[in-house]
C-alpha positions in Angstrom: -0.2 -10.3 -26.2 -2.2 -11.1 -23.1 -4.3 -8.3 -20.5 -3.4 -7.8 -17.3 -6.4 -8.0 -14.4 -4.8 -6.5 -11.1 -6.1 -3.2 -11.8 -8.7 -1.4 -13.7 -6.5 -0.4 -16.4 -6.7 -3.9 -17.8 -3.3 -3.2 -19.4 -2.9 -5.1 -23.1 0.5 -6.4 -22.3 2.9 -7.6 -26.0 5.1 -10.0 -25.3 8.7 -9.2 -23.1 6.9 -5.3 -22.7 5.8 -4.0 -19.4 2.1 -3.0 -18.2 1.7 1.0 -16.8 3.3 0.0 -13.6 6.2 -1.5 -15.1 6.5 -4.6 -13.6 3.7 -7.3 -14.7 5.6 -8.6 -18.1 3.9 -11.0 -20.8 5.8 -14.4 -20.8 5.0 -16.8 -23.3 1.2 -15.2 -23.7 0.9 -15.0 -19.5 1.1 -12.2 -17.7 3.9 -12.2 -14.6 5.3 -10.2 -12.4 8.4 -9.2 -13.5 10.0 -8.4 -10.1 8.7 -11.9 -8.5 11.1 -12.1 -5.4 13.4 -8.8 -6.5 13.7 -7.2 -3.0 15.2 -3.7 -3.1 15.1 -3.0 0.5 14.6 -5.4 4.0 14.5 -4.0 7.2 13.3 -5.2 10.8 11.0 -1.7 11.5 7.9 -1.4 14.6 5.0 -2.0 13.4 3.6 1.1 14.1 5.8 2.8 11.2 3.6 1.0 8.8 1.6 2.7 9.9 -0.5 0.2 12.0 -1.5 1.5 15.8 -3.9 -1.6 16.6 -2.8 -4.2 15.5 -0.2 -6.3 17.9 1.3 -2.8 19.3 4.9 -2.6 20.3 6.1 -5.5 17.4 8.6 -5.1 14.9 8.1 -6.9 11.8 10.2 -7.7 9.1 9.5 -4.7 6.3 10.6 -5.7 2.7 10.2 -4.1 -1.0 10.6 -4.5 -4.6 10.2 -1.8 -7.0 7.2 -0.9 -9.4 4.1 0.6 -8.8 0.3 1.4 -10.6 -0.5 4.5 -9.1 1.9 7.9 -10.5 1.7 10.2 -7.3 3.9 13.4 -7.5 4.5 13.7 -3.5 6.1 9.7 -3.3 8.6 9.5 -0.8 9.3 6.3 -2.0 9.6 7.7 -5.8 12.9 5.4 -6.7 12.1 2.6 -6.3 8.3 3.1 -8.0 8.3 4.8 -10.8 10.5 7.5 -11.6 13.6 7.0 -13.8 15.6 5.7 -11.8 13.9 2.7 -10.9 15.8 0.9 -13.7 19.3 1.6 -11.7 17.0 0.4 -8.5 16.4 -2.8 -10.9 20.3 -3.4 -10.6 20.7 -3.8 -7.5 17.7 -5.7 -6.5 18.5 -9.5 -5.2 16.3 -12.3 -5.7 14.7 -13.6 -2.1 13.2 -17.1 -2.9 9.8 -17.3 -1.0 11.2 -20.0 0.9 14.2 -18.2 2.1 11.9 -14.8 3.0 9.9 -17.1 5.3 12.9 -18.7 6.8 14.6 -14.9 7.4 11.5 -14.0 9.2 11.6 -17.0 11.1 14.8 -16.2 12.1 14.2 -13.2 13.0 12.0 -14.3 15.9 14.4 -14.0 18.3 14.8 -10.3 17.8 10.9 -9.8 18.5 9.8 -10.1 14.2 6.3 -11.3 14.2 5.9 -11.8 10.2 6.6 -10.0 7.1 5.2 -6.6 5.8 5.1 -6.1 2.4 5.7 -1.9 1.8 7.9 0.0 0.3 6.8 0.0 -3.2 2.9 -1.9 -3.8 3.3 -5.0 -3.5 -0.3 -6.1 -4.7 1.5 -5.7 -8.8 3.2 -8.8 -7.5 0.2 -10.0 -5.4 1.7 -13.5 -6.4 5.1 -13.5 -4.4 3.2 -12.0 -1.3 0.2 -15.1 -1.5 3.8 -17.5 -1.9 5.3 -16.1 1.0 1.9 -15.6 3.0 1.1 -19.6 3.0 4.7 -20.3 4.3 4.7 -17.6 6.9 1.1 -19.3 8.1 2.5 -22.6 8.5 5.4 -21.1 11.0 3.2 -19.0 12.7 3.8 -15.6 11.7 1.8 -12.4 10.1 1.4 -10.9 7.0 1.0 -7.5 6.6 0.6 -5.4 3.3 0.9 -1.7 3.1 -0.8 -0.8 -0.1 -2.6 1.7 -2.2 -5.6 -0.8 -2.7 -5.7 -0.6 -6.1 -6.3 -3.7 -7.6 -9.1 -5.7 -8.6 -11.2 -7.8 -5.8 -11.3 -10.6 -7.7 -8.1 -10.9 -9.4 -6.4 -11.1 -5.7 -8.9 -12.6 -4.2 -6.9 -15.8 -3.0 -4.8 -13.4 -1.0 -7.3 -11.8 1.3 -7.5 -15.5 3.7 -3.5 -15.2 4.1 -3.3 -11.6 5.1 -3.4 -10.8 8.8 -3.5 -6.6 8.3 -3.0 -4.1 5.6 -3.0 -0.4 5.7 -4.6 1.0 3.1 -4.3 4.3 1.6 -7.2 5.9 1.1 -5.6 9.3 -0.2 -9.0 11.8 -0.7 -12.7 11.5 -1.6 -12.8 12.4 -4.8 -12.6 11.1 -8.1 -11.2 14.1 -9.9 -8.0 13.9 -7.5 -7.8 10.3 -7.8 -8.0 10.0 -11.5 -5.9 13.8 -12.8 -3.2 13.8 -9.3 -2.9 10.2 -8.7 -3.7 8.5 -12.4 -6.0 6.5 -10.3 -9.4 5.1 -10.1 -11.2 5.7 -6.2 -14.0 3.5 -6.9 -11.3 0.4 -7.2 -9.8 1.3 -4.0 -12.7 1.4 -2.1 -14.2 -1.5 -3.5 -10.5 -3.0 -2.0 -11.2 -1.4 1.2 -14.8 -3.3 1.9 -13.3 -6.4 0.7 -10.4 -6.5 2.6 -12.2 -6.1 6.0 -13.6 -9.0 5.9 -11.0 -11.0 6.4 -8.1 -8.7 7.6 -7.4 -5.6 10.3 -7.4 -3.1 8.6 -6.2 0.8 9.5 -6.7 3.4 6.6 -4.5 6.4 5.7 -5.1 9.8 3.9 -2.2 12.1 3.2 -3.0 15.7 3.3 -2.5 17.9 0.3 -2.8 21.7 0.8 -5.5 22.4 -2.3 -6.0 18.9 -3.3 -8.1 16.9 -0.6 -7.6 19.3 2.5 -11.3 20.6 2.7 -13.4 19.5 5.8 -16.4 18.6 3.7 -14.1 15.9 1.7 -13.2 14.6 5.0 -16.5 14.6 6.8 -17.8 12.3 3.6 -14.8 10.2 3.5 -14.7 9.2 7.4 -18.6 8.6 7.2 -17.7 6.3 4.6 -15.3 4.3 6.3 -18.0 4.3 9.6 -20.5 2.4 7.2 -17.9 -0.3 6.7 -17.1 -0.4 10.3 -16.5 2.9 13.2 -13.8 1.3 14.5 -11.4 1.4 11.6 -8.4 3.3 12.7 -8.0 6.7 9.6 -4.0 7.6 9.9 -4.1 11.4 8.9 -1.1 12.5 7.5 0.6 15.8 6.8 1.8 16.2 3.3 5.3 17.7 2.9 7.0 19.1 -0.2 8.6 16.1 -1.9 9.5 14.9 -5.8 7.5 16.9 -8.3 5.4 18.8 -6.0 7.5 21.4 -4.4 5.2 23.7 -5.6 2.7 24.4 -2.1 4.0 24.1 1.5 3.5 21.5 3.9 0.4 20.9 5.8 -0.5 22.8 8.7 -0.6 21.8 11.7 -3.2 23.2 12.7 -5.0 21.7 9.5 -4.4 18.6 10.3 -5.7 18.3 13.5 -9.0 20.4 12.8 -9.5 17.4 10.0 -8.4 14.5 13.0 -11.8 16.0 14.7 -13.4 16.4 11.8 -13.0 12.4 10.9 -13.6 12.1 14.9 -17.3 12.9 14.3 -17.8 9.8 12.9 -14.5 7.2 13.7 -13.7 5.8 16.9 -9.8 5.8 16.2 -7.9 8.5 14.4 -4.3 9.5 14.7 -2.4 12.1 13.1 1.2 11.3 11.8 4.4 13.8 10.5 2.7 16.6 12.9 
């Protein structure tokens, strides 16, 4: 048996089982990633799908994913390939992408305007140690990493990843720790301890989804953009409108008009914030 760091879980891990996001294994008494490499899905996207508005604008970027993830959402779009049932038929038809080869794809890809390689999709940071393998090849060619990640994971159990990282979005996805820990299964405090870290050494652009009667009040996101304006007022906030999706089909989407009374809500205190799904 050996414990597991990335998050605040601090999952006790037997040997050949699986930590709560079903992917960091215990080998031999060590805890490893169980999809190290496993790519489910590759795709040359812009860079502003990621979303990511200022950082190199007009790019594409070569967007990859494996499966697995530590948070339990009910609205993910992204739902089989993190942690519903069928992620063990996703399993099959993953293909193993040496580090080496990833790099030399994106390298490739050069020639069709790529710039580097985003890790998204699923969270990559439960396999933080493919990502730091890839990262210190795709430096040495010249190209960006990028993660897209829920931030949950423990400063200093990734820390040797933040100096190869070139920009992250980071979801930041409400302001409160009773939505964080009941909705998500979460733990807020661990995400934005992730947040101030990771703007140290990366561009970073935040993103809150909007959930009618979850995190949709303008008091939650008056406190949560003055937040981010402590760390820095030019952080870009992504505010996004929630749609029904998975298991919760039970509230409609976002208004519209919600979402833009919160975009000048977070305006009070954030020189960049754009709206996205409206």
């Amino acid at each position: 048996m050996a414990k597991c760091n990335v998050c605040y879980r601090h999952c006790e891990i037997e040997e050949g089982s699986h930590g709560f996001c079903g992917v960091r294994t215990c080998r031999e008494g060590i805890v490893v990633p169980e999809n190290y490499g496993m790519l489910t899905s590759i795709a040359l996207d812009p860079i502003e799908k990621k979303p990511l508005r200022r950082f190199m604008p007009g790019s594409l970027i070569l967007s990859v994913g494996s499966y697995g993830c530590n948070l339990r959402c009910p609205f993910c779009q992204n739902y089989s390939i993190s942690w519903s049932e069928e992620v063990n038929e996703t399993k099959m038809r993953a293909r193993y992408v040496a580090p080496e080869t990833l790099a030399q794809i994106a390298e490739e890809q050069k020639i069709n305007g790529n710039i580097g390689v985003a890790f998204t999709y699923n969270e990559p940071l439960i396999s933080f140690e493919y990502v730091l393998d890839t990262a210190k090849l795709l430096v040495k060619k010249g190209l960006k990493t990028v993660l897209v990640t829920n931030g949950m994971a423990d400063v200093e159990a990734v820390r040797e990843l933040f100096p190869y990282v070139d920009a992250m979005n980071i979801d930041l996805k409400g302001f409160s720790d009773r939505y964080y820990r009941e909705v998500l299964k979460g733990d807020r405090r661990m995400v934005m301890d992730f947040i101030a870290e990771s703007v140290k050494y990366s561009h970073v652009e935040l993103t809150t989804l909007i959930i009618p009667g979850e995190n949709d009040s303008e008091e939650e996101m008056s406190q949560l953009s003055a937040w981010i304006s402590s760390l820095d007022p030019s952080i870009p906030l992504h505010i996004s409108r929630f749609f029904p999706r998975f298991h919760m089909t039970d509230r409609d989407a976002t208004p519209v008009d919600k979402v833009y009374r919160l975009k000048a809500v977070a305006e009070e205190n954030l020189r960049f914030v754009f709206t996205g799904n409206c």
